[in-house]
C-alpha positions as CSV (number, residue, x, y, z in Angstrom):
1,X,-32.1,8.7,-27.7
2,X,-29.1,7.1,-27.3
3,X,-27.1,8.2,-24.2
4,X,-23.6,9.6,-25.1
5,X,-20.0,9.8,-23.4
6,X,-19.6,11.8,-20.8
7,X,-17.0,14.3,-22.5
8,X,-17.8,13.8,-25.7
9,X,-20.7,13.3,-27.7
10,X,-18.8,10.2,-29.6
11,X,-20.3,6.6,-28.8
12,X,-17.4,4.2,-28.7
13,X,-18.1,0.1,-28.4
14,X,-15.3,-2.6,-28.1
15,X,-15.1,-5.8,-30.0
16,X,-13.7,-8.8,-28.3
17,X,-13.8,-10.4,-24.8
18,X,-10.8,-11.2,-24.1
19,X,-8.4,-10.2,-21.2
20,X,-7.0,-6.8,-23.1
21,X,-10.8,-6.1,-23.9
22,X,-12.0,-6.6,-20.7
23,X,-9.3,-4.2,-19.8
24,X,-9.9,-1.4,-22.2
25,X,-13.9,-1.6,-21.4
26,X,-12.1,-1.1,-18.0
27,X,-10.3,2.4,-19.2
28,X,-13.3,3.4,-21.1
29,X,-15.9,3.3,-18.5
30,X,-14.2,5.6,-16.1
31,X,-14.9,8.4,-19.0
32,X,-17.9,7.2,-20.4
33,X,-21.5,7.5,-19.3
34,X,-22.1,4.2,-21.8
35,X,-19.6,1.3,-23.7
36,X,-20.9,-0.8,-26.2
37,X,-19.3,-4.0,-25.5
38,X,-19.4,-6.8,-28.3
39,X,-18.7,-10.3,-26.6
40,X,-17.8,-13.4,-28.2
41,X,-21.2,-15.4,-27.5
42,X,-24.3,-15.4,-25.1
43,X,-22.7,-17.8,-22.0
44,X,-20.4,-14.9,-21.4
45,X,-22.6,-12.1,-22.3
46,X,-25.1,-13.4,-19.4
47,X,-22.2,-14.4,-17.3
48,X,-21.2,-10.6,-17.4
49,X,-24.5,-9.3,-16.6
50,X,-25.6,-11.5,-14.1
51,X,-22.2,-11.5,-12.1
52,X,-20.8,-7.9,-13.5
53,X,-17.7,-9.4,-14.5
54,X,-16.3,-11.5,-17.4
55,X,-16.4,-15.2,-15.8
56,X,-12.9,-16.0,-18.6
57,X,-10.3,-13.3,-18.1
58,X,-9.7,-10.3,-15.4
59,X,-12.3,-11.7,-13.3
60,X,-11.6,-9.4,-10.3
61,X,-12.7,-6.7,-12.6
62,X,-16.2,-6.1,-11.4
63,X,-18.5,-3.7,-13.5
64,X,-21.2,-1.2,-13.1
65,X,-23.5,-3.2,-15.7
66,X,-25.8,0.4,-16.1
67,X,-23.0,1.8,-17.8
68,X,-22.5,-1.5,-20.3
69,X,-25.0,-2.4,-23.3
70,X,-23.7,-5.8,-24.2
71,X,-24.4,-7.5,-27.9
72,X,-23.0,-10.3,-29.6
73,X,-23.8,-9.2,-33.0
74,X,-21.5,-7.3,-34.6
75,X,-23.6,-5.1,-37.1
76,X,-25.9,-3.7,-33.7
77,X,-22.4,-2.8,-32.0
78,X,-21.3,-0.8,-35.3
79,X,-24.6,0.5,-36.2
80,X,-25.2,2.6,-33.0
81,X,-21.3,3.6,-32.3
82,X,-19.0,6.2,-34.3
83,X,-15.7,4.4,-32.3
84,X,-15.8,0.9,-33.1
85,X,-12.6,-0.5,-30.6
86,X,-11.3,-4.2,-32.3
87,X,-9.5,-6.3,-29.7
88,X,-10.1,-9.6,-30.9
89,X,-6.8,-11.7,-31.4
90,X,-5.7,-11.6,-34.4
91,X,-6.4,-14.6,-35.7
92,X,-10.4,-14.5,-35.1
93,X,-10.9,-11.5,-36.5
94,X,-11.5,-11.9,-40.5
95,X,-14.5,-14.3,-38.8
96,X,-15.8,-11.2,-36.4
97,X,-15.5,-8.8,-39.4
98,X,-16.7,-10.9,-42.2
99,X,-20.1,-10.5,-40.7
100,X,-20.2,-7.0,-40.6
101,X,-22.9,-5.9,-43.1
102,X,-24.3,-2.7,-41.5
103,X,-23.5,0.6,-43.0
104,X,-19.5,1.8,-41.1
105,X,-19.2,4.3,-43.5
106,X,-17.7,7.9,-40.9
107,X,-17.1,5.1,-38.2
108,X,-13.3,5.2,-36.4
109,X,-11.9,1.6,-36.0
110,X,-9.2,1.7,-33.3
111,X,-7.2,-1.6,-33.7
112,X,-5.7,-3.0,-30.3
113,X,-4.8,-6.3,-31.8
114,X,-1.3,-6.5,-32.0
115,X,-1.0,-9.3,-34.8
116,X,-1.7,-10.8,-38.2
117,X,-4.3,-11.4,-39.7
118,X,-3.8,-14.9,-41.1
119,X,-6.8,-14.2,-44.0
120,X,-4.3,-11.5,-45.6
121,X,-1.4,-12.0,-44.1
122,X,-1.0,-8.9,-43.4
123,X,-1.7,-5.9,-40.5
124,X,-5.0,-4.9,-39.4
125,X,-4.3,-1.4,-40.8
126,X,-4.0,-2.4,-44.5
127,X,-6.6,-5.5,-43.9
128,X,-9.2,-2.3,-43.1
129,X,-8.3,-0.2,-46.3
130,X,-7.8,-2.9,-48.7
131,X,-10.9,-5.7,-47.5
132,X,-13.0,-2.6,-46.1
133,X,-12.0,0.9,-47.8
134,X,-11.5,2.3,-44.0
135,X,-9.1,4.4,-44.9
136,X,-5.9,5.8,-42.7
137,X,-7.8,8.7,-41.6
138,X,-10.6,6.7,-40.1
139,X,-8.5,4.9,-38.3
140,X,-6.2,4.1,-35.0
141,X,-3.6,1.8,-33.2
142,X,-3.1,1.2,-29.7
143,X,0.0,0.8,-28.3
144,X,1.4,-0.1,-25.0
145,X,3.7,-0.7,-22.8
146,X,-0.1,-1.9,-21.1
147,X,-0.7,-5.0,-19.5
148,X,-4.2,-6.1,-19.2
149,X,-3.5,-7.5,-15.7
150,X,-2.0,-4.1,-14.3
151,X,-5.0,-2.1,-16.0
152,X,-7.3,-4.9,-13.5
153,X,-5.3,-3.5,-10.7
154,X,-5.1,0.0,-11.9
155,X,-1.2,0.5,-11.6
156,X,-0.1,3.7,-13.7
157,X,0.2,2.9,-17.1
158,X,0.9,4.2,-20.7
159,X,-0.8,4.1,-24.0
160,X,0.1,5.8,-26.9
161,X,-2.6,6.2,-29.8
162,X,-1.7,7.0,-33.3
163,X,-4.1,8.4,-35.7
164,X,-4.8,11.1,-37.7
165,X,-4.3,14.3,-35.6
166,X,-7.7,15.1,-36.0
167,X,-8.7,12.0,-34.3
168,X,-6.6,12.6,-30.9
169,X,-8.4,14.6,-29.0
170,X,-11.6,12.6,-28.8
171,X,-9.4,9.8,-28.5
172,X,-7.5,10.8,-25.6
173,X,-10.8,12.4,-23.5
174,X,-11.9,8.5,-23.5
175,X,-8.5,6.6,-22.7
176,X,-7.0,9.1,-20.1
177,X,-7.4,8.6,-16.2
178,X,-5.9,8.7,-13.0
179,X,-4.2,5.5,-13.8
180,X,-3.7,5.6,-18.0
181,X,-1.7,8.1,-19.3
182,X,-2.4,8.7,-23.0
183,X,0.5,9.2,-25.3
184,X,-0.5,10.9,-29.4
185,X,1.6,9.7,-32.1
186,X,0.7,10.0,-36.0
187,X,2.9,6.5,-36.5
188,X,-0.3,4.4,-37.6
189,X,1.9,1.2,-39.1
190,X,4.8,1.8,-37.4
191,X,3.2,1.7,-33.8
192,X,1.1,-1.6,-35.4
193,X,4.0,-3.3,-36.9
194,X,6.3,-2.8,-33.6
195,X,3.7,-3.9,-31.2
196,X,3.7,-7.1,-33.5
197,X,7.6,-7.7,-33.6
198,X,7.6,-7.0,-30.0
199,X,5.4,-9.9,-29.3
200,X,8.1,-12.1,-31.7
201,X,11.6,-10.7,-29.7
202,X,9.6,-11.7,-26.0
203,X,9.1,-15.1,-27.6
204,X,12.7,-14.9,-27.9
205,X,13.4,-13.6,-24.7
206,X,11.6,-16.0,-23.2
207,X,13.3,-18.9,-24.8
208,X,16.2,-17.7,-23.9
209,X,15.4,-17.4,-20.2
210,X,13.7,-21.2,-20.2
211,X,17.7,-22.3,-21.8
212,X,19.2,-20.8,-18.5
213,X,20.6,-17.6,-20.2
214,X,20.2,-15.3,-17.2
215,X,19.7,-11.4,-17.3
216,X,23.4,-10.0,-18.4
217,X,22.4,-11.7,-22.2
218,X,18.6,-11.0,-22.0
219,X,19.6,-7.3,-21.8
220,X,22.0,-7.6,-24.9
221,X,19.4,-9.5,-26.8
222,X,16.5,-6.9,-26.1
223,X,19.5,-3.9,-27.0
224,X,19.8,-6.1,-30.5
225,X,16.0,-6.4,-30.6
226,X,15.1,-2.8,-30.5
227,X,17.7,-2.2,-33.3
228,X,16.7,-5.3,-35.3
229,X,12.7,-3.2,-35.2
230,X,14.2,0.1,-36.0
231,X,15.7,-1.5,-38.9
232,X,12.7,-3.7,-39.8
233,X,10.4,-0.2,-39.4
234,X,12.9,1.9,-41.7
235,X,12.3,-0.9,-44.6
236,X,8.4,-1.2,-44.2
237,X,7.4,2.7,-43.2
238,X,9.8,5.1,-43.2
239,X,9.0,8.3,-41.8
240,X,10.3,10.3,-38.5
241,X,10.4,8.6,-35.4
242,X,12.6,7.7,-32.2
243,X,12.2,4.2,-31.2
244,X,13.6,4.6,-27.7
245,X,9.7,5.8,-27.1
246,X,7.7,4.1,-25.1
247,X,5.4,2.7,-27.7
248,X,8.3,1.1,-29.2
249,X,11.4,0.5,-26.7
250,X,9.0,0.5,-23.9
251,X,6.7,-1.8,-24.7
252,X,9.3,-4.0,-26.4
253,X,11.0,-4.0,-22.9
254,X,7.6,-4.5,-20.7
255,X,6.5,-7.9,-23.2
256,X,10.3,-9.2,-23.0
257,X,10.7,-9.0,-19.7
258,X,6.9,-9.3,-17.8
259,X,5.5,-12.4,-16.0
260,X,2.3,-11.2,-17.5
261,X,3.7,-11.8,-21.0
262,X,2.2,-14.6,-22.7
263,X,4.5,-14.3,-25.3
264,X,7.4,-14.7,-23.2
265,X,5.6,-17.6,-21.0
266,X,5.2,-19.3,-24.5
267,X,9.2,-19.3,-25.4
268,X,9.8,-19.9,-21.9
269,X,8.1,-23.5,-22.2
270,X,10.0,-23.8,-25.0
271,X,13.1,-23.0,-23.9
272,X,12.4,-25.4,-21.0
273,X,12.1,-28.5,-23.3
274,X,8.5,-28.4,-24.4
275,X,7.4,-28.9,-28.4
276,X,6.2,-25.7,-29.9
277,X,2.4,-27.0,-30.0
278,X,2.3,-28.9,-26.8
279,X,3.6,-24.9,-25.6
280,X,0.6,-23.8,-27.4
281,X,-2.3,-25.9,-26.4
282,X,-0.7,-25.5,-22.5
283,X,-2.1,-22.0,-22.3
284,X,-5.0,-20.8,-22.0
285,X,-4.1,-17.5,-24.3
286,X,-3.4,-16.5,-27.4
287,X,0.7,-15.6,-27.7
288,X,0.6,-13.5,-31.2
289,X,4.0,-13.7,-31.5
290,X,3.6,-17.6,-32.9
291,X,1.1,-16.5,-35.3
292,X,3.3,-13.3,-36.4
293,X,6.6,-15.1,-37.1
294,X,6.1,-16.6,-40.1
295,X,4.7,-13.5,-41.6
296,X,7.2,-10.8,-40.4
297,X,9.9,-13.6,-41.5
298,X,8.9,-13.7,-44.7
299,X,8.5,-10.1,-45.1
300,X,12.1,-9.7,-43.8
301,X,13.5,-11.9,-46.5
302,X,11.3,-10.4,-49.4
303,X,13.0,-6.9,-48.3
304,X,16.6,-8.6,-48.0
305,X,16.6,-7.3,-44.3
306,X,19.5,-8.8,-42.0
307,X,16.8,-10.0,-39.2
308,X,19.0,-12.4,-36.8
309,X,16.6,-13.0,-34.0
310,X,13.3,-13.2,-35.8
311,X,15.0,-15.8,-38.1
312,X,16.2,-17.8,-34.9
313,X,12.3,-17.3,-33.5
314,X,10.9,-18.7,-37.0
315,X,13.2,-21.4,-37.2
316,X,12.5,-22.5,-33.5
317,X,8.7,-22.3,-34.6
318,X,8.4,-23.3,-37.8
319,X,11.4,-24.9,-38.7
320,X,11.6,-26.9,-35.7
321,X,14.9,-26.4,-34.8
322,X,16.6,-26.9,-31.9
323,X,16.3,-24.0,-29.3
324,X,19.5,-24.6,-27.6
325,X,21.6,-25.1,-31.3
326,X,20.3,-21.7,-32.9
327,X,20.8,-19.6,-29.8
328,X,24.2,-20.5,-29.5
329,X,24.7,-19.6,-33.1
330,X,22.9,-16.5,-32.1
331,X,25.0,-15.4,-29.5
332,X,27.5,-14.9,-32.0
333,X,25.3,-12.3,-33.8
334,X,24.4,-9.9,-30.7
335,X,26.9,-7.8,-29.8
């Protein structure tokens, strides 16, 4: 009989093997007597149970491999879990999920991919209902402000989850913990859609900081930011909510402003002189923000928004424009 969770009788697996993964197998495991734990092939699988910790990302993170069942195949992972956790990036995961042929009918997806999905161009939360039929009610978003590398270290941080309220409970009995504090919101696509302009702005930011602009402007471009996503949110979803929370000014704030943000260190490199694809192929992670620009511009301009930064961002990445040109043009747009 399969072993369940400790405060729950819920099984819950996580898809991906990345860094924010690594970290959320991290959160689960100090709930959960077992985490399913679907890795990208069998090099790291055996590298995690032979050394007890992923040998690519958070490698200080050692686990207690009794409490793991790791699987590279997708359908066993959804087969014997009712909380399927996706934290691919983005871009890979219309290839994880295209596989899936098991039955995930009464499954929960939690999405913790804060991206596009290039297949659909679109967010995970509609990809799910309109390629799968998971519905709104079967599903979840994670939201920060969490950086993998401080879960590693287990420095206090926040999630908030939004979901169905149904869904919460269970939800938060896995995620909460001395050092994860669980936030409940019933935003599904408006925590998904700021955690992906979020990723766009700290492109931004970082841009801005690798042209010299110093802190004094960095605050008045995040200040813009968080009223440029308000704006954007309003347009796409509009229901109640305060974006001065944490899932949305908070994590805006953490990703703009972070040396752990790759989104950042991406316009950064940028900023500093480098081509947007020599940028790219210099890190060894994947900065969403690229990937999302193109579709949150477009979607801007099919809803006639006024979106000043993220058309400065697109143009620097897609357009090739000149960094230095369109920021000083944008400076006269921030007040």
């Amino acid at each position: 009989m399969e072993k369940k969770n400790a405060q729950t009788d819920k099984v819950i697996g996580v898809v991906g093997s990345g860094s924010f993964a690594t970290a959320i197998v991290k959160m689960l495991m100090e709930n959960c007597n077992l985490v399913h734990w679907c890795v990208r092939n069998e090099f790291v699988k055996g590298a995690i149970e032979l050394r007890h910790h992923n040998p690519s990302y958070l490698t200080a993170v050692n686990f207690n491999i009794k409490k793991l069942k790791l699987t590279t195949d997708i359908n066993e992972l959804v087969s014997e879990c009712d909380i399927v956790v996706l934290a691919t990036p983005s871009i890979y995961l219309s290839d994880t999920l295209d596989n899936m042929t098991c039955d995930y009918t009464n499954k929960i997806f939690v999405s913790a991919i804060k991206g596009i999905v290039p297949k659909v161009n679109d967010v995970v939360a509609h990809y799910l209902r309109d390629e799968f039929k998971i519905g709104f009610r079967s599903q979840a978003v994670i939201a920060g402000p969490c950086h993998a590398e401080e879960v590693a270290m287990e420095r206090l941080s926040y999630l908030t989850i939004a979901t169905v309220e149904e869904n919460q409970k269970v939800l938060y009995d896995m995620f909460s913990s001395h050092f994860i504090k669980v936030n409940s919101s019933t935003d599904i696509l408006g925590n998904e859609y700021s955690a992906i302009l979020k990723n766009i702005y700290a492109v931004g930011a970082g841009i801005a900081s690798g042209l010299g602009y110093g802190d004094n402007f960095t605050a008045v471009f995040v200040t813009n930011a968080i009223r440029e996503m308000e704006l954007f949110l309003e347009n796409i979803h509009e229901m109640p909510r305060d974006v001065n929370e944490s899932a949305y000014l908070g994590d805006l704030l953490v990703t703009a402003y972070s040396l752990f943000s790759r989104n950042r260190n991406l316009g950064n490199l940028i900023g500093k002189g480098y081509t947007v694809k020599s940028a790219i192929q210099s890190m060894n992670m994947i900065a969403e923000g690229y990937y999302a620009a193109d579709s949150i511009y477009k979607t801007s301009r099919e809803n006639k928004m006024i979106t000043p930064i993220i058309d400065a961002v697109y143009g620097i990445l897609y357009e090739e424009k000149n960094a230095e040109k369109i920021f000083e043009k944008l400076t006269t747009k921030l007040n």
